[in-house]
Each structure stands twice: as C-alpha cells, then as structure tokens.
N, C-alpha and C positions, 0 to 999 in steps of 0.2 A: 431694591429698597435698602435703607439702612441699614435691616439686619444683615444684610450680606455684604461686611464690610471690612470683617476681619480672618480673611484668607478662610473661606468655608466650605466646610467637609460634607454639607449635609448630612439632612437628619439620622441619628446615630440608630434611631427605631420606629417602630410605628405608635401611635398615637395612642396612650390608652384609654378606653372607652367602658360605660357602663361600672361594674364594680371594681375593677381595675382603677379607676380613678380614684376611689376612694381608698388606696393603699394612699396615693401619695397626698393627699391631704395632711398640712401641719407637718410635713417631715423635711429632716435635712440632713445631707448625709453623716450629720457629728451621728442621729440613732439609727444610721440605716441596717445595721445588721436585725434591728428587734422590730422595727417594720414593715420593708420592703428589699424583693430579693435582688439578687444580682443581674439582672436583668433589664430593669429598671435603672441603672446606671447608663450616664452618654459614655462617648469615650474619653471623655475627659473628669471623669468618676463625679458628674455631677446629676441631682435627681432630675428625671422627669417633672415639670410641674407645670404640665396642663393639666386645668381642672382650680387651680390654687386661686385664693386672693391674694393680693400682695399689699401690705399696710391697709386692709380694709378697704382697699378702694381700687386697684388695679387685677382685671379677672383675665386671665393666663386663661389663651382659649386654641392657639394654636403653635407649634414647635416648627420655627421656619431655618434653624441650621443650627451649627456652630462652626467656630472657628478656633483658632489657637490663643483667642483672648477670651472669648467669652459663649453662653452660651443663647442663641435668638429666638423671641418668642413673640409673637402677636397678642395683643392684651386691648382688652375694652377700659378706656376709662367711665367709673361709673358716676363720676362727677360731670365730665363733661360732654359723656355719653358720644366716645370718638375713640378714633382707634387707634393705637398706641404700636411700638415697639417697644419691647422688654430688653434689657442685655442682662444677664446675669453673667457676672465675671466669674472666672473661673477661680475654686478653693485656691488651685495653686501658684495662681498671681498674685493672690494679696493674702498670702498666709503671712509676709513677712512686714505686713505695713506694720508700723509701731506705733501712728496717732491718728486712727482713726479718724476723728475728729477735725484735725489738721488735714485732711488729705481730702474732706468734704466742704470745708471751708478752701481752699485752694482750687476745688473741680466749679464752684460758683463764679469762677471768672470766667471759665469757657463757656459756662449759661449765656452770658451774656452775647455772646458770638451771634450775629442779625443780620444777614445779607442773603438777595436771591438765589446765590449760585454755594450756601454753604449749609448744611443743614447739620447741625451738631446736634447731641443730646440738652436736653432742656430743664430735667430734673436728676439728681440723683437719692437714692434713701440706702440704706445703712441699717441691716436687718439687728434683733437682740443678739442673731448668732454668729454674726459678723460677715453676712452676706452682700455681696455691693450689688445694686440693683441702678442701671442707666435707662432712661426712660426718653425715648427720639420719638421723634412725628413720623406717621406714618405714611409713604405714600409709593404707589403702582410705579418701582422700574423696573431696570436693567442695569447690571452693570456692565463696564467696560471690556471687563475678562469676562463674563458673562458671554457680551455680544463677539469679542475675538476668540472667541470660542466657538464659536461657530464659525463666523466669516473669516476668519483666519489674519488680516487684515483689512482697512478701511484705505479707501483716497485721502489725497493733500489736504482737498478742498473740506472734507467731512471733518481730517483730525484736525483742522487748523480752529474751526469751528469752534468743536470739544474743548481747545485746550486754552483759547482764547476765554471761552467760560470761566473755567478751572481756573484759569490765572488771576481773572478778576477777582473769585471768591478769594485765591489763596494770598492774593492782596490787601484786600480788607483784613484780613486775620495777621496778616505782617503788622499790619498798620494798628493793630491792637497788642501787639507783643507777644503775638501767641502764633510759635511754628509749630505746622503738622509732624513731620520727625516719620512721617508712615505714608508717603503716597504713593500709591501703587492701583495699577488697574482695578479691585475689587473696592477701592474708597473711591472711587469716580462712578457716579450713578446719572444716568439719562432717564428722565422722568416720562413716563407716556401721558400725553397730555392730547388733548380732541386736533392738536394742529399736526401730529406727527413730527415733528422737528424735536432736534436735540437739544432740551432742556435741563443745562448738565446744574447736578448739584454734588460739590464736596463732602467727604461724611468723614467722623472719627477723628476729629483734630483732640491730640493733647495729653489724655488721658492715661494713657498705660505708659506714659512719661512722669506724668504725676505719682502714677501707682511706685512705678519704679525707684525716685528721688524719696516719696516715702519708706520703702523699705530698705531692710538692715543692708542688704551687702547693697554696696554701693561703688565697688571698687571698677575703676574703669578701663582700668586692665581685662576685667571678663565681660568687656563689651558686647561680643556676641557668643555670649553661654549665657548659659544658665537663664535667670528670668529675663536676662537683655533681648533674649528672642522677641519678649512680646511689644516690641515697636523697634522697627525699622525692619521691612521683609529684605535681608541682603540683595534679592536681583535688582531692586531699588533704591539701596542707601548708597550715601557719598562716599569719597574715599575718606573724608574725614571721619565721617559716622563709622566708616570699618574701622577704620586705630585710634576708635573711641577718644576725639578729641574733641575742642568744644565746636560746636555747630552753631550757624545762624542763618537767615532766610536764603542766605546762598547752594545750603544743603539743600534744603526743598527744590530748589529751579533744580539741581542736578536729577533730583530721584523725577520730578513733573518733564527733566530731558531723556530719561527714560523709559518712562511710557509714554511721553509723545514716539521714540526709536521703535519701543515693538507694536503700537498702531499701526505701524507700515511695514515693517521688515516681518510682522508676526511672532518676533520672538525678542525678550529684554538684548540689550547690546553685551552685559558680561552673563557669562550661564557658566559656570562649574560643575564640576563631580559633587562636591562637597559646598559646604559654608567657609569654609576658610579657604579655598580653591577661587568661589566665586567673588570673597570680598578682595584678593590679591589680585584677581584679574582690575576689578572698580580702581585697584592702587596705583595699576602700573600697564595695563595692557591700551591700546586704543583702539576706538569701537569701529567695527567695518562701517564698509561704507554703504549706506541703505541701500534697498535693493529698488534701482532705478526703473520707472516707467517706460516706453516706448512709443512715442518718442518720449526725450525727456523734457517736461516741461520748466517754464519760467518757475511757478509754483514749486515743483518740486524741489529744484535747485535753489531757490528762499528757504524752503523747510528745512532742508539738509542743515546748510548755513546757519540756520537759530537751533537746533538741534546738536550742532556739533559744537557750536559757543555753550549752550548750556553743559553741555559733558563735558568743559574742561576739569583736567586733574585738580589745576589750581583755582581755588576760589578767586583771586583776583583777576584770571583770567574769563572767568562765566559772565553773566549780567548781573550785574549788584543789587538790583532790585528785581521783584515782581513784575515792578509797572513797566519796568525796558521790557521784560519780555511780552508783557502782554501789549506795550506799544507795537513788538515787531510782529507778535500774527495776528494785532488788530490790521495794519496795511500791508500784509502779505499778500494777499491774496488780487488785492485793489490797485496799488502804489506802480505805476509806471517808474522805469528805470534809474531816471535823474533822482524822483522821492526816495525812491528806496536807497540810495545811496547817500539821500541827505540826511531822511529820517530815520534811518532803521539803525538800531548800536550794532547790532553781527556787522555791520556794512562799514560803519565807521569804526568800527575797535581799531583797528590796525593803527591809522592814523593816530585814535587818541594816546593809543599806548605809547607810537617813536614820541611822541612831543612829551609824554611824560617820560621815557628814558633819555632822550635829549635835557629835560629837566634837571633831571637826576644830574648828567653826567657833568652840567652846567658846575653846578653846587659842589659837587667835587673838585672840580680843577680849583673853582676860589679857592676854599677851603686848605690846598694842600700845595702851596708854591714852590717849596723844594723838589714837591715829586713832579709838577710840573717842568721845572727845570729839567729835571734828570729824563725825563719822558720827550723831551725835546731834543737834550743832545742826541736818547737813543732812536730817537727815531729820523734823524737827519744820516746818524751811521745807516740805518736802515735804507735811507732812501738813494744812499755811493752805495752801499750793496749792490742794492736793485738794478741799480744803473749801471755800473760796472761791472760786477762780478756776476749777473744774469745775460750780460748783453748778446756774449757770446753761444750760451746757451739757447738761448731763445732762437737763434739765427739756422738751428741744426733741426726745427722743426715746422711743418706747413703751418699757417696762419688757421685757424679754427676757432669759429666765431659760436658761442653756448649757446644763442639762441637760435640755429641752425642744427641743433644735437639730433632731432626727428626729421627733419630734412633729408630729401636724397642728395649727398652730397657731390656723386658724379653721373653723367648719365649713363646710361645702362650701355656696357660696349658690343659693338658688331661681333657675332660669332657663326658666320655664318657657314653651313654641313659642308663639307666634303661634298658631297654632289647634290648641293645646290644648284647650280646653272641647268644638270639634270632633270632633278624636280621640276624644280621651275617652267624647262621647258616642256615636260609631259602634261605640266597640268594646265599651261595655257592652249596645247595641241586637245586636250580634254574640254577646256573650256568653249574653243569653235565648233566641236565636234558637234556637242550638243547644243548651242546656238543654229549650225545649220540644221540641224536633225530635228530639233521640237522648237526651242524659241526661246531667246534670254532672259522671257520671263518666265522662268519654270524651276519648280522645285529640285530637279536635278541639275539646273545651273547655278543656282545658289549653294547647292553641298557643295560643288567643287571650286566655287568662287570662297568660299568660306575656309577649304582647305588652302589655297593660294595665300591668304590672309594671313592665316598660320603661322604659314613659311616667311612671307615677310617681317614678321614680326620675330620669329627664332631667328632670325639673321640680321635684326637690327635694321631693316632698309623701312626707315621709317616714310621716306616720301611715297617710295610702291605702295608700304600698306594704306598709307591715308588713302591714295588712289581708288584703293580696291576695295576698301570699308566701304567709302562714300557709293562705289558699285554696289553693295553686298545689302546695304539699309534701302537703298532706290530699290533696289529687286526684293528684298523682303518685303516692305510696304505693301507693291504689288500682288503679290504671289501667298504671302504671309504664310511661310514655307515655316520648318521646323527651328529657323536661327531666331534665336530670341531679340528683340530688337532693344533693350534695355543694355542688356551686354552687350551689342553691337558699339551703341553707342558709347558704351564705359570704354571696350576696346579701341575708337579713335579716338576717347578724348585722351588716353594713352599715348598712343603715339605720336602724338600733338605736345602731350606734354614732356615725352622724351626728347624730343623735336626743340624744346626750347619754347615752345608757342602757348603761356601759358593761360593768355585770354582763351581762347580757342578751345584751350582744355576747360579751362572754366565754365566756358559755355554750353560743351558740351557732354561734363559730367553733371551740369544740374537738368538738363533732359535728361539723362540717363535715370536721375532720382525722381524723376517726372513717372517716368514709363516704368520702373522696376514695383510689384506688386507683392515682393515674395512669394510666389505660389510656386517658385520651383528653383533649386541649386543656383542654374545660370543668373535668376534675378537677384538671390544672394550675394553672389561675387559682384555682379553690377554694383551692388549697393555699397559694398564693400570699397570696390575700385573709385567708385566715384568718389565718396564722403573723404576716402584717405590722398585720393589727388583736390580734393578741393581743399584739405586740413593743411597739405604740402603748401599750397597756392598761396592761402592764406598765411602761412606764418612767414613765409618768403617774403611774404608783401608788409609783415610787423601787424597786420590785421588783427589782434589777439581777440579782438570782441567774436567777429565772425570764427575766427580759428578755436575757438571754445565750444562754440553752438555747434559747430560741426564736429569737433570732438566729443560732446557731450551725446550727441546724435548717434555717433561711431559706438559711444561707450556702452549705451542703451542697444543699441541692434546687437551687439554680441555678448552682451550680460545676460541675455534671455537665452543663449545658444554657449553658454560658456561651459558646460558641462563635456558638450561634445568637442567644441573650439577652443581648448584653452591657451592655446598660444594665440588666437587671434584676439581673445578678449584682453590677456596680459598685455598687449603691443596696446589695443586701445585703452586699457587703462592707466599706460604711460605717456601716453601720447598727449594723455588728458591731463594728466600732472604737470607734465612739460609746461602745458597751457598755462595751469595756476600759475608756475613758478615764474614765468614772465610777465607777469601780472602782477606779481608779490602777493598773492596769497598763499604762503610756507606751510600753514599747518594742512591745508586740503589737498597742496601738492605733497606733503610726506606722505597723507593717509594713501591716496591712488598711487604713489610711485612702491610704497611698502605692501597695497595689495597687489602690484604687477608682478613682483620680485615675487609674492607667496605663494600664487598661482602659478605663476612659472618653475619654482621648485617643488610644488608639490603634483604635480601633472606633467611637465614639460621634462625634467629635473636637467637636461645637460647643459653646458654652460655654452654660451656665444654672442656676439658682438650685441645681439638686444641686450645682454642681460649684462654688460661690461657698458652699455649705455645708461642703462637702466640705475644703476650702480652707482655710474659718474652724476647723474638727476639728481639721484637721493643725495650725494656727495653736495652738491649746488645748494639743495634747498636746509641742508643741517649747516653748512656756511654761512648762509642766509642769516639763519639764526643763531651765528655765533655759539652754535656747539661746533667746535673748533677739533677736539679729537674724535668723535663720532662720524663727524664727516671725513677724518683721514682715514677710519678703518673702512670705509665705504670707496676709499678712493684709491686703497689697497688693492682691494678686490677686484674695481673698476680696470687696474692698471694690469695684474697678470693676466686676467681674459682678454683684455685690447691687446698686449703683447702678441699673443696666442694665435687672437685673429687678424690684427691686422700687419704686425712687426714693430721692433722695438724703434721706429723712428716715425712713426704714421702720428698724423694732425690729432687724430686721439690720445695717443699716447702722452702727444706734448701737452695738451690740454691739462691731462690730470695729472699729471710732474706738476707742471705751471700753480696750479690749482689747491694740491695738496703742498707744495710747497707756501704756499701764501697759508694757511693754515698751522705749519710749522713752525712759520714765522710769528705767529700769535699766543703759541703756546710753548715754544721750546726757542728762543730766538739765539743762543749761542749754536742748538745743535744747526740751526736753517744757515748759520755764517759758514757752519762749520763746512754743510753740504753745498754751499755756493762756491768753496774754494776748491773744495774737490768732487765736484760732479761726477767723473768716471768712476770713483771706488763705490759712490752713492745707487748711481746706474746698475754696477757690477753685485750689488749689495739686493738692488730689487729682482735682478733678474733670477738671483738664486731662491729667492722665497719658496719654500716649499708650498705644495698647493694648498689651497683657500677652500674651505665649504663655506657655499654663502648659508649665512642665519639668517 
C-alpha cells in the first residue's frame, strides 16, 4: 500500500494499548521528556501516535512502518468515514524548511496528480508545531520489493506488464511537469483486486524534492549527504542525479531501467560497499548482462534491448520520453519481427542517431572550407600512403577476413598414433569375433564399434569414421545399448563437417538437438557440439539472423552451467558478441565481448588464442565506435598473445597490425607515416613489449 513507499523498516514497536495510549495523546516530541518515555520513541525519534486525532478529524488507529522519509500510519477519516493513510514526515527532514507556508502551497500541485496507474497523496496539513502530515488513499497491496522479496525474480512476460503500467502512470506526471526523482521497487505497488492480476499503481511523486528546494542548505555539491538522502535511493538514481546535476524525465526512464534490471536478474544493476561506491559505479561502470532464460526467448532479448537503451550513461542516448518507452513494452511482447523493427525506438536508435551524426558532420564541412581543403589534401596524402607505403606490407601476411574471427579457420589435421594400423586391425579382428559369437546387434558390438569410432576420429580419417558412425546409430537404435544417440549423432555431424560437407553437418547437428534431453554429460556435449557446428555453419553462410539464435541458444545453455564451465560460457559469450558486431549492434556486442574477457580472467586467468581473439572483437567494435585509442590498447593486447600463439607472421597477427594501424591513422597520423616507412623498427618495437595484464 502506500505507506510502504519509502524504503521501510518496519514497525519500530508494538502498538500501545489501554492506558498506554493515553501518554501519547496531545504530545509531540518538542515535550517528550515531561510526558512520555523513551520508549515511546520510533527510530527515527518520532512519537508513537496511535490513539491521536489529527486536526480533529483524522483518527490514527494503526502504525503500519516507517521509512527514511517519514513515518506510516492507517487513519479513519471521520468526515468521510474511509480509510486513509497518514505520512508523518520525519522532525529531521523539515527542520530546515524556512516558508512553511510556501512549501504547502507548492505540494498542492502534486494534489492535483489523477490517473489509474499513479496514486499520490491527496491532502497535506501543517500542525501549530510544525508537523507535516501527508494524507494518501488507502488501498490492499504489495509492493514490488515486497514481492521480490520473496520470489527473488519475476518473468519477461509479468515485468513487461508492471512496467508498461508504471510507464503509463509516470507519463501522465511528465506530461504535467512533475518528475518522480525516487523510483525504486518500494514506490511501485500491485493492487489486489477480486481479478488477481497486476494492478500497478505509482506512489510518492515529488515531495521530499519539494521538502528539500525548501530548505536552507541547498548546495548541490552535497547531493548525496546530508538531507539529499531523502529522495533519490542511490541503487536507483541516474548518473546525473549522482553529480547532482540538473535532471529531467530522462532521469526517471534510467532509475524505472533499473528496476525493470532487478525484476529479472534479482538484484539492481550497480550495488557498492558504500553510497559513493554505488553512485560511481551508475557514473561509469556498465550493467551485466541479465541473466538469460533457457532457452533464450524473443521476449527476453526485446527486454534486454529496452532495458539496456534505458541505462544509457548518456541521457541523449536513453529514450527521451516516457511514451517511447512505454510504446516499446506496450509491442514487446506482441510485435512480430518486421514491427519491431519499425515501431520500437531500442530497434530504430541506431539508424536514427548515424543520420543525425551524418547531419552533424554535414554542417561542418559547409561551415569550415578552409579546413575542408586542408582535410582533402591530407587525406589524398593518406590514401599514396595506403597504396604505396602499405602495399608491400600487406603482402607478408595471409588474407584474413573479421567476419570469419569465430570460425574454424583450418580443418582439423590427420594425426594419426604410431600404431594405429595396430589398433585398428585388433579391433576390427574384435569386431567379427563378436558378430560370429552372439550377433551385430548387440551391446558388446556396439562398445567395440564405438571404440573403432574413436580411433577414427583421433587420426582424422574422417570418411572411416562417417562409415562407422552411420554403423554404430543403426546398431544403437536396435539394441539401444549404453552409446548415447544424441552424441552419436553431434559426432558424425562432425566429421561431416570436418569433411568439408557442411549441409550434411547441418542436418545432422539439428537431430542431434532433436534427441539430446540433458539428462546426462554425453547429452551436454551433444548440445554443445551441435549449436557450435551449426553457429560455424551459419556465420560461414553470412546467416547472422540464424547465427544469433543459435548463439543466443549456446549463450543460454552455458549461462546456467557457467559456474562450473567457465571457459565454455566465456567462448559462448564471445561468440555471441561476435554476432552483435556483424550486425552493427556496438554497444551489446562490447557488453558480451567485455563479459567473456571477465570471466575468462577471473576463473580461466591464463592468456590464449580465445582471449588474443577475444581482444582483437573488442578492438573491432570500440573502432566501430570511433573510440580510436581504446580500441588500440585492446589491439595491443590482442597482438602479443597472437604472437605467443600463433607467430609473428600468422593471418591474425596481420589483421590486428592492419587494424590498429588504421586507428593510428586517425588519431596520431604523422606517427602512422612514420610507421609506414619503417615497418621493421615498428615490428621490432612491438615484439619487445613487456607483458600485458589484460584489465
């Protein structure tokens, strides 16, 4: 309900009753020492006052919390014979207001506040002792921390619901000039109503904003001290709201994209030690990435998407209004793929922003013809550089194409044992043995058909194994002996697609994902082997829509299992950046390519050709975005661990010279001539680098 709206502690005591009540009748803490004892105090040193009237006409009959603003009480009105909520605000919020008066005339605007989904207070009075008393409608809920308090999280489909409410209400209050400045889970309430469905209403707009502009200190330097605690709960406020700068309806979408984030993940996106800890993280950190369903849905990956538009750092970069947002999880849920990408702003930002920096970049060149000139000759010098003084370079490295960087780029080579021909021939003299002896449909001919498999595949003789698979799933079928047939199947779509045959493999890693149940290891790996030869298949083919699904798929089955797996989750959660970044979505491929890199250093820690990949990604998509030295320290990194593994002339290597050189060129362009003319001192310069910790 209402009163439970400002972060509440519960009741500080129990109720008093009988002649207990009549200590606090008519008192207030200015004579609490010659009244009532100490005892009779909440913790926020204000009295008990069930039992009181309040201006003659409001009777205090039950003590339902407090919280850090004020303190909650259930009250009969006796005029209209209905049941009220009480706020009394707490002594030491508004010891410092200076015009009363002013600060009661100003709180009459948010009276005015009338819509389904927002329930503010409706009266305020203003005691002789300078008591502020807020007077809200009363009515049976729950709030939002309330119920994530139990349930720990809610579904897409539930919080898309909630927040689509939430939105509407905190729309209407845009649309009157009045921001909330305080949302957070405890001012989101779900009304119980005879339908059971979530009836959300807004609570608490405004107020201890007002409180605050009225009183003395006002310095907005001590944004979060002192009385600035009592509006805006830091795991909720914007980055602006932390460095106390000015705010507008932009701030609200960020604090409403943060409790839409811990509806699902169950926890706000920044959490510190401290308040100044957690409003630095809101300034500068960025939020993981929710914690994916399994599979992953359509729904889910929408929500993300409007969720992580609303957490930009930058307010030009959020949704500018309420109503976009509430347009996007009003067809979230409904909107087939074409709509969503016509109607929804997360879908369209991208686009609208190049044409507004293409705008921009428009109006400048008119505007400045001399630098246009000068930007022409240099960059014709630039492009005899390129041509000539790169030509040679280029030619000393294999061709290596970026959107190929998750790709297997050779096929896996024949290595087959020392006594192999051995083997081999013991275990087909094994395999007749038991064919004459019991029957080649039988549990002891498919162990030893299964070991032959083995061997094939350790020694690269991909046509034997397909041979022997194709025997090994015939005789499982049968006999449905102890070889799992989910794996069976991931295994020849393997060597199908070692083979080169990548229908074939296609075809027969999506039976594999057919047949595998997870009920045990070998269906794991199945699942595994299949999603990451069809993620291969697909990006081969430029397929990025399917190549996504299937990574997103990948990302999902080992997000649930990443505690134990974290080198396999790390791999799919690059795999899945990868994805973005060929697609041009930048900012969701930095988030997954910077969580692969942090789970892999903080579980995995030692460095190798994933993480010298992984590196060169991140390098791609901060070029992308024309952070131009960011993406060379990444391409630093990228390039001594490629060294390390591959050798200083391998198609990766060249790539990220190539790469970071073009980034040099943008930000240092004497020193990029400089390294074009002498490439070898340049070379001889990187290979010296002392080692790198990746950050």
């Amino acid at each position: 309900m209402p009163g439970n709206s400002d972060d509440k502690l519960g009741p500080s005591k129990t109720e008093p009753t009988g002649n207990d009540q009549s200590k606090v009748n008519n008192v207030s803490p200015d004579n609490l020492d010659k009244t009532v004892s100490r005892d009779d105090l909440s913790l926020f040193g204000d009295v008990n006052l069930v039992g009181n009237k309040i201006a003659g006409r409001w009777q205090i009959v039950e003590l339902l919390g407090e919280g850090n603003m004020s303190t909650v009480y259930k009250a009969e009105d006796e005029t209209t014979r209905k049941s009220v909520v009480l706020k009394l605000i707490h002594k030491s919020v508004t010891a410092n207001v200076v015009n009363p008066k002013r600060l009661e005339q100003r709180a009459k605007a948010l009276i005015a506040l009338n819509h389904e989904h927002v329930s503010n207070f409706y009266d305020i009075y203003i005691s002789p002792q300078h008591e502020y008393f807020l007077f809200c409608d009363y009515f049976a809920s729950e709030t939002l921390e309330e119920m994530l308090s139990k349930c720990g999280h809610i579904s897409v489909e539930r919080a898309t619901r909630i927040f689509e409410q939430a939105a509407d209400g905190l729309e209407y209050a845009h649309q009157q000039k009045i921001l909330h400045r305080d949302i957070k889970p405890s001012n989101i309430c779900l009304v119980n109503d005879q339908f059971n469905v979530d009836d959300v209403k807004v609570v608490d707009f405004g107020i201890a904003k007002l409180i605050t502009e009225e009183s003395e200190e006002t310095k907005s330097s001590q944004y979060i001290t002192h009385t600035r605690e009592i509006f805006g709960s830091v795991l909720y406020m914007s980055p602006e709201q932390c460095a106390g700068k000015k705010v507008d309806a932009r701030s609200d979408i960020y604090s409403l994209g943060c409790v839409m984030y811990e509806a699902i993940n169950g926890k706000p996106p920044f959490v510190g030690k401290n308040v100044m800890e957690t409003a630095y993280k809101h300034m500068n950190d960025s939020p993981a990435p929710l914690t994916a369903p399994s599979p992953v849905s359509r729904s889910f990956e929408r929500y993300q998407v409007v969720v992580l538009k609303a957490l930009k750092k930058n307010p030009q970069e959020r949704y500018q209004s309420m109503s976009a947002l509430k347009n996007d999880l009003e067809i979230l849920l409904t909107a087939n793929d074409t709509d969503w990408q016509s109607n929804a702003y997360a879908a369209r930002r991208s686009k609208r922003h190049e044409r507004k920096e293409f705008s921009k970049r428009r109006v400048a060149w008119g505007l400045v013809t001399v630098g246009l000139f000068s930007c022409l000759i240099l960059w014709l010098l630039a492009v005899w550089a390129i041509a000539v003084l790169n030509s040679s370079e280029s030619e000393d490295y294999p061709k290596f194409d970026n959107n190929m960087l998750w790709v297997v780029q050779d096929k896996k080579p024949k290595n087959q044992p020392e006594d192999f021909a051995t083997q081999r021939e013991a275990l087909l003299q094994q395999l007749e043995a038991v064919e004459h002896s019991k029957t080649k449909y039988s549990i002891d001919y498919e162990d030893e058909l299964s070991h032959l498999c083995s061997l094939y595949v350790k020694s690269g003789s991909w046509a034997d194994a397909i041979k022997e698979f194709e025997k090994l799933i015939d005789v499982q079928k049968k006999v449905n002996g102890p070889v799992n047939l989910a794996k069976a199947y991931s295994e020849l779509a393997a060597c199908y697609f070692w083979q080169g045959n990548f229908a074939k493999a296609e075809e027969l890693s999506t039976t594999a994902l057919s047949l595998a149940k997870r009920t045990n290891n070998d269906e794991l790996v199945a699942e595994d082997n299949a999603l990451s030869i069809l993620g291969d298949i697909y990006t081969r083919k430029g397929d990025n829509a399917k190549a996504k699904e299937t990574f997103l798929r990948l990302y999902g089955f080992w997000d649930r299992l990443k505690q134990k797996y974290p080198r396999e989750y790390a791999r799919a959660s690059a795999m899945l950046a990868d994805t973005y970044r060929r697609q041009g979505h930048l900012p969701e491929a930095e988030q997954f390519y910077r969580n692969a890199l942090d789970w892999w250093q903080n579980y995995v820690s030692h460095g190798d050709i994933f993480v010298a990949k992984a590196e060169y990604g991140l390098g791609l998509v901060l070029q992308g975005q024309h952070r131009y030295t960011e993406a060379r320290v990444r391409y630093a990194l990228a390039m001594q661990l490629a060294t390390n593994a591959t050798g200083v002339r391998s198609a990766l290597v060249g790539a990220i010279r190539k790469e970071s050189s073009e980034c040099l060129f943008h930000t240092d362009f004497w020193r990029w001539l400089n390294q074009k003319v002498k490439p070898e001192e340049d070379l001889a310069k990187q290979q010296e680098l002392p080692p790198l910790r990746l950050p």
